[in-house]
N, C-alpha and C positions, 0 to 999 in steps of 0.2 A: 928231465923228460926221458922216458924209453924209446928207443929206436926201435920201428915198427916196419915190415915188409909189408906191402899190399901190391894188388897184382889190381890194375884196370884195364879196363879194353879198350883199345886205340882210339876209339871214338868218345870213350869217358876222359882220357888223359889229355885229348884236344880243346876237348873243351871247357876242364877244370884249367889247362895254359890259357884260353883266350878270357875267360871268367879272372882267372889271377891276374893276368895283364890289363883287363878292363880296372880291377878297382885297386891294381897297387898292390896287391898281398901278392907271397909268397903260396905254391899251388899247398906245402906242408899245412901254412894257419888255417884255408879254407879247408882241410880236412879233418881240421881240429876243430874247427868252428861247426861245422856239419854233424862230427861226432858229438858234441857238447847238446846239439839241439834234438839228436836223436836221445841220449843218456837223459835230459830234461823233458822230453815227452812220456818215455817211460815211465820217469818217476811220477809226474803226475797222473797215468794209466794208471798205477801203483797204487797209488793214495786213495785214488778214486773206487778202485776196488776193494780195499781196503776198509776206507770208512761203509759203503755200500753193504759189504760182507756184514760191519757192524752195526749199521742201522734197526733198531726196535729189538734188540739180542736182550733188552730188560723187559719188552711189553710183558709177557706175561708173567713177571715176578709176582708173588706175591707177598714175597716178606721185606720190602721196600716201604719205606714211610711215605704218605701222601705229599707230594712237593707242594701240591697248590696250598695246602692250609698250611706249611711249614714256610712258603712262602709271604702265604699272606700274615702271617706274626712281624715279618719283616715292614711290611707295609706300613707309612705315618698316615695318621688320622688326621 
């Protein structure tokens, strides 16, 4: 792990102490735990835009093979 400074305000550091105290952690893991859920919202924002960005980027190909009839060769009778 890196050792990390962060500055809160009197009021944030009271009540991360009574939150730590309530369920047993240390006030460090709930700020790791915190960070963890913000870096995983992200990445899921991420993705989201991502695939989004890439949605229908082939409709209007047209030097693409037909799927459905290359599909349906697939298909048992």
């Amino acid at each position: 792990m890196v050792r990390t400074q962060i500055y809160l305000t009197e009021n944030q550091r009271k009540k991360l102490a009574s939150i730590a105290k309530t369920v047993g952690k240390k006030q460090s893991e709930l700020i790791r735990d915190a960070i963890d859920r913000i870096i995983d919202q992200a990445g899921r924002g991420h993705r989201e835009f991502v695939l989004r960005k890439a949605a229908g980027i082939w409709k209007d190909r047209t030097d693409l093979p037909d799927f459905n009839s290359i599909r349906s060769e697939w298909d048992r009778s």
